[in-house]
C-alpha positions as CSV (number, residue, x, y, z in Angstrom):
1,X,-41.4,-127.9,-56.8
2,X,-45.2,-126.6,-56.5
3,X,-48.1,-128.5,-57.3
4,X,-51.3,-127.3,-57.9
5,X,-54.2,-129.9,-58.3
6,X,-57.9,-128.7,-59.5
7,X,-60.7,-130.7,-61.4
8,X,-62.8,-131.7,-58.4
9,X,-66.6,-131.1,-58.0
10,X,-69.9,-132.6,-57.6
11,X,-70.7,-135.0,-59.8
12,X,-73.3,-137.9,-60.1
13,X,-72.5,-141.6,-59.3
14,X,-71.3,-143.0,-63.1
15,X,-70.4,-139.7,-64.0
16,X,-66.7,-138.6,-64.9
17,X,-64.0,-136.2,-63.9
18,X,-60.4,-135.0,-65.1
19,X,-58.0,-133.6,-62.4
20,X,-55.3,-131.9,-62.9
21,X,-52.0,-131.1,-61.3
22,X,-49.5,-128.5,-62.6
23,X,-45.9,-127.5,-61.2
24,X,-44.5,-124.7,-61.1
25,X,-40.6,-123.3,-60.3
26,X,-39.4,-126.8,-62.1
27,X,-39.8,-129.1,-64.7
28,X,-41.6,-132.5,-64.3
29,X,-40.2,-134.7,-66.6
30,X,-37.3,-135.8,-63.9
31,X,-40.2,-137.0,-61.0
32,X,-42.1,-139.7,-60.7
33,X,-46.0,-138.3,-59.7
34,X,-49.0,-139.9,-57.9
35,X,-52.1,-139.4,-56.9
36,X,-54.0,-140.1,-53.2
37,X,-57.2,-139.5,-51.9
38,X,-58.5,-138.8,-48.5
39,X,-61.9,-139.6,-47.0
40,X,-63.2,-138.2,-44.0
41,X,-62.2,-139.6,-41.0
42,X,-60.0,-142.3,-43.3
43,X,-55.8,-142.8,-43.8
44,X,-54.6,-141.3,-47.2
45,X,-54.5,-143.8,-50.0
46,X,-52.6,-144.2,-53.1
47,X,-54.7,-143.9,-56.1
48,X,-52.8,-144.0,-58.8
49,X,-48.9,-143.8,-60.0
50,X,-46.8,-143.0,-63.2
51,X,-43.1,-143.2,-63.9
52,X,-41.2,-139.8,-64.9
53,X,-41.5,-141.1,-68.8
54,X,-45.3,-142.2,-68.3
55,X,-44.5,-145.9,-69.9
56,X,-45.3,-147.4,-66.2
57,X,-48.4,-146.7,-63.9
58,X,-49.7,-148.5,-60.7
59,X,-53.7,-148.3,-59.5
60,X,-55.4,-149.2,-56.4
61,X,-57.4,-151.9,-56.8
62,X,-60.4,-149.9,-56.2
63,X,-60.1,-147.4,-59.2
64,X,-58.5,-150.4,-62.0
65,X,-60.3,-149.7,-64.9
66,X,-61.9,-146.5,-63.8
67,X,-59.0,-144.4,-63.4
68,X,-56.4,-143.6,-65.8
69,X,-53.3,-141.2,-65.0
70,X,-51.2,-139.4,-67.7
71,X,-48.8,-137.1,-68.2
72,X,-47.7,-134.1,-70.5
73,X,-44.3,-133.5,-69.6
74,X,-44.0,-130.1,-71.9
75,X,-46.7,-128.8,-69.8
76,X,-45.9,-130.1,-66.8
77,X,-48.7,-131.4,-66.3
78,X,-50.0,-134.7,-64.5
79,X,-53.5,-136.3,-65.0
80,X,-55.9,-138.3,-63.2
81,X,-59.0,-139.6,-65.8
82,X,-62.2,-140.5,-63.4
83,X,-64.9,-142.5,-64.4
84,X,-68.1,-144.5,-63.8
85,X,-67.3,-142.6,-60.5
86,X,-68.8,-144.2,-57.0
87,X,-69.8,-142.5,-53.9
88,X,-66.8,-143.9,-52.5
89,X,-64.8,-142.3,-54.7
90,X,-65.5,-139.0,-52.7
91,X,-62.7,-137.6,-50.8
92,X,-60.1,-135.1,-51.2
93,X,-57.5,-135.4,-54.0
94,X,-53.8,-134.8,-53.7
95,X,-51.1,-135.1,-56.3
96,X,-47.7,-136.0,-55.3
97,X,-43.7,-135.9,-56.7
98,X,-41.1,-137.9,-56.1
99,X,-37.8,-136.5,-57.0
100,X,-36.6,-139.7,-58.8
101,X,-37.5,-142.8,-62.0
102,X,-40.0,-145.0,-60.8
103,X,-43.3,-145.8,-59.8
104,X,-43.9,-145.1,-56.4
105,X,-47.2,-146.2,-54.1
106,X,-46.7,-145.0,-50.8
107,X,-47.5,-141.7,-49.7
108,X,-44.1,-141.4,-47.7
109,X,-42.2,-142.3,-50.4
110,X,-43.1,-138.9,-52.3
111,X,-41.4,-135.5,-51.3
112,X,-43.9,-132.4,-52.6
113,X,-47.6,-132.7,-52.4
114,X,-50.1,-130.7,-53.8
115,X,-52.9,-128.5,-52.0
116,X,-55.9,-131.0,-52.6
117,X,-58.8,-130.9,-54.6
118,X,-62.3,-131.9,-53.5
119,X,-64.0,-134.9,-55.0
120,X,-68.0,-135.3,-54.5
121,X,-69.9,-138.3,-55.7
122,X,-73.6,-138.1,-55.6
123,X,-75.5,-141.4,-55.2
């Protein structure tokens, strides 16, 4: 599978953001998904997680009640709902599959990643 993540930009501290992450060459519905960020000069984190049917998620403590992650499986499509962002929240985005049910939180636990999409806070 192919993902394709875009959304990012430049936005002000306690503004919002929607990313988006789109496969291609096969469906989504099967895969568990994520998301993880990278800062410079920081280790990938997890961000947020969903289950293949979107009744489970996971969040980093840092993004609870910021973040949200959904999914459209009939345009297989994943998700990520930013708000009240920080400028800690900048870094580089990445969305991630996992090629079975669950919810998954580590990044090596996930098989296809995506390209990345840039994130920018503004203080």
């Amino acid at each position: 599978v192919q993902l394709q993540a875009s959304g990012g930009g430049l936005v002000q501290a306690g503004g919002s953001l929607r990313l988006s992450c789109v496969a291609s060459r096969r469906t989504l519905s099967a895969y568990g998904m994520g998301w993880f960020r990278q800062a410079p000069g920081k280790e990938r984190e997890f961000v947020a997680a969903i289950s293949w049917s979107g009744t489970s998620t996971a969040y980093a403590d840092s993004v609870k009640g910021r973040f949200s992650i959904s999914r459209d499986n009939a345009k297989n499509t994943v998700y990520l709902q930013m708000n009240s962002l920080r400028p800690e929240d900048t870094a580089v985005y990445y969305c991630a599959a996992r090629d079975s049910v669950g919810v998954w939180i580590l990044a090596d636990q996930y098989h296809y990643w995506g390209q990345g999409t840039q994130v920018t806070v503004s203080s």
